[in-house]
C-alpha positions in Angstrom: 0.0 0.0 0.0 0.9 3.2 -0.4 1.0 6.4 2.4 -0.5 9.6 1.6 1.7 12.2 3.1 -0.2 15.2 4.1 1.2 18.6 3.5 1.9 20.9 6.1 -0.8 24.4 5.8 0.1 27.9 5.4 -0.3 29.5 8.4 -3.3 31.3 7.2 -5.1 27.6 7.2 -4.0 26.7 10.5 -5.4 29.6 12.3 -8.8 29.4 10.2 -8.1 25.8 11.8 -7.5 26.6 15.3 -10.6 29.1 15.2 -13.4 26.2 13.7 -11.7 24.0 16.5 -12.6 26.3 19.8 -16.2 28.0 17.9 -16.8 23.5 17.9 -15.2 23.4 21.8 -17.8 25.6 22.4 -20.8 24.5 20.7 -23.6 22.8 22.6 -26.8 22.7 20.4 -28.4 19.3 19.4 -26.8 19.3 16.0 -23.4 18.7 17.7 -24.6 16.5 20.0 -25.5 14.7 17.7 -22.5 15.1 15.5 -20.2 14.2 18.6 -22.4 10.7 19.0 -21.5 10.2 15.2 -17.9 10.9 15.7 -18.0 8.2 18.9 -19.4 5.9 16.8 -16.8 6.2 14.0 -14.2 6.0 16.3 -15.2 2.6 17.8 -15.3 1.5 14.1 -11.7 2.8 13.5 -10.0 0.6 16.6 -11.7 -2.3 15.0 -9.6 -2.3 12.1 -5.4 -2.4 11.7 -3.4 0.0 12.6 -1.6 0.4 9.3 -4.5 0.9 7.2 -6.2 3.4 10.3 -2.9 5.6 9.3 -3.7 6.0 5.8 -7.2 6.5 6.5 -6.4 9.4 8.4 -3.9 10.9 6.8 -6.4 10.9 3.7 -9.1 12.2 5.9 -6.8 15.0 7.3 -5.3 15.8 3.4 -9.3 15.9 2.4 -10.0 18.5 5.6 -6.6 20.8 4.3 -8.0 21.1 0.6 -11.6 22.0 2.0 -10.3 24.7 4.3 -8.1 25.9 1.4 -11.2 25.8 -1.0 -13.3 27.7 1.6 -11.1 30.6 2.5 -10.6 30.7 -1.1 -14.4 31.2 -2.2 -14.6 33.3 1.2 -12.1 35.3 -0.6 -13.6 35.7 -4.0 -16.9 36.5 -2.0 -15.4 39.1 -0.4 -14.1 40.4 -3.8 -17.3 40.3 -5.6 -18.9 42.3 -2.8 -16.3 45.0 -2.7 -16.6 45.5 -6.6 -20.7 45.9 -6.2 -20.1 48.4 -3.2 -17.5 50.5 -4.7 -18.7 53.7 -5.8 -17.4 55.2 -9.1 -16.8 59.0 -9.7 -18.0 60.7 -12.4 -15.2 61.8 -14.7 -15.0 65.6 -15.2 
């Protein structure tokens, strides 16, 4: 088998990172609730199965989580964009 190696993020990406991280520390509502019984019941499915193959599992999950936060910030970015060219106000030339 092969490893995928997962590429270390621009800075940028890690502190978008850290910040989804502590706004989910801090959640409470039924939705992540019920997303944290999910995740517990993933994770008992994970020890079940070898150790080498639970390594390239997650380092495909965690290389699938980098390129979403990259694609995110960068449609966040080109929102941001779009919505500064609607708001800018031209001049009239004289």
């Amino acid at each position: 088998m092969h490893e995928i190696q997962a590429k270390q993020c621009p800075e940028e990406y890690s502190i978008e990172i850290d910040n989804s991280v502590s706004r989910y520390r801090e959640a409470t509502g039924p939705l992540m609730k019920l997303a944290n019984f999910a995740g517990s019941k993933i994770e008992s499915v994970l020890e079940a199965i070898p150790d080498e193959f639970e390594k390239e599992l997650q380092n495909t999950i965690k290389l699938a989580l980098e390129k979403l936060m990259i694609l995110l910030i960068t449609y966040r970015k080109m929102h941001m964009l779009q919505r500064f060219q609607v708001i800018s106000i031209k001049l009239p030339q004289q």
